[in-house]
C-alpha positions in Angstrom: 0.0 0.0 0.0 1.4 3.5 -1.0 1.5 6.0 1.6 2.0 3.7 4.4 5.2 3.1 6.5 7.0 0.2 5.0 7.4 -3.1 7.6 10.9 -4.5 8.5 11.6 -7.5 6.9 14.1 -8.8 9.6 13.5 -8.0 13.5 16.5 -6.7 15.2 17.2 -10.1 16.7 17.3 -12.0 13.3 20.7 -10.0 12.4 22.7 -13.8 12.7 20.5 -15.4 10.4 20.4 -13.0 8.0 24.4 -11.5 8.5 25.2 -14.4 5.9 22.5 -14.3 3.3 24.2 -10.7 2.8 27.9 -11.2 1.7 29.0 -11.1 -1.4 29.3 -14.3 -3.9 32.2 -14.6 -5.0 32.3 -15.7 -9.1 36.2 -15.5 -10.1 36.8 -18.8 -7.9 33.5 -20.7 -8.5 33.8 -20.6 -12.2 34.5 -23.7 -14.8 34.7 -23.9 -18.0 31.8 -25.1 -20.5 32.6 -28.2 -21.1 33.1 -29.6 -25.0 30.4 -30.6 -26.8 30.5 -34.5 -27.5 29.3 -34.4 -30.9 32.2 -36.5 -32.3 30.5 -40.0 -33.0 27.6 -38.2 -34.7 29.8 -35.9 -37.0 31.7 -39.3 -38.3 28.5 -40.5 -39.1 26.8 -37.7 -41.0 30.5 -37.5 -42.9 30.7 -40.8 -44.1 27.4 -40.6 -45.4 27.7 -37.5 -47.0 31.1 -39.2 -48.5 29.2 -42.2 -49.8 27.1 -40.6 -50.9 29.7 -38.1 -52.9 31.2 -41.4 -54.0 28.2 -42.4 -55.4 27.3 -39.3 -57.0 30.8 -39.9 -58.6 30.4 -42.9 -59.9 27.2 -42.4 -61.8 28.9 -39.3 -63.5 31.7 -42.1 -64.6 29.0 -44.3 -65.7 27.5 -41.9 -67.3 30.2 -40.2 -69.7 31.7 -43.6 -70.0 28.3 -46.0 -71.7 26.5 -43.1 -72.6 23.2 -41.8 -71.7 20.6 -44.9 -72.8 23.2 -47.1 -71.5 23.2 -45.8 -68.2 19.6 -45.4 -67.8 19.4 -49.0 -69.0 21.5 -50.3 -66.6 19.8 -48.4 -63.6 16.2 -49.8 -64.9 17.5 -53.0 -65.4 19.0 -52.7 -61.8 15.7 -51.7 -60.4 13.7 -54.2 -62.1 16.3 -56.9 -60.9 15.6 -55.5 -57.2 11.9 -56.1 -57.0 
């Protein structure tokens, strides 16, 4: 309420309880350091996949300047028909 006097929020004989809730935290000692992300097993994995999959990229540019265009697509329906 505005205009009132404001209570105290600690009675005179509540000094030792509160006397350490006061002081000053101190940060320069209490600090660590972040700690590394662990992100190593699931970066190998994303680049070997993106490497096989650069490889086969590769390779059906190969195929592809080496039999010619209705060779190659050939080959790949012929390899899909094979699969199912």
């Amino acid at each position: 309420m505005i205009g009132r006097a404001a209570m105290a929020l600690a009675w005179p004989w509540n000094w030792p309880y509160l006397n350490p809730m006061v002081q000053p935290i101190s940060t320069q000692h209490g600090m660590i350091a972040a700690p590394r992300p662990q992100g190593g097993v699931a970066s190998a994995i994303v680049w070997g996949a993106a490497s096989l999959g650069g490889l086969a990229v590769c390779g059906a540019a190969a195929l592809w300047f080496h039999y010619g265009t209705t060779v190659f697509f050939e080959m790949i329906a012929a390899g899909i028909s094979a699969c199912f």
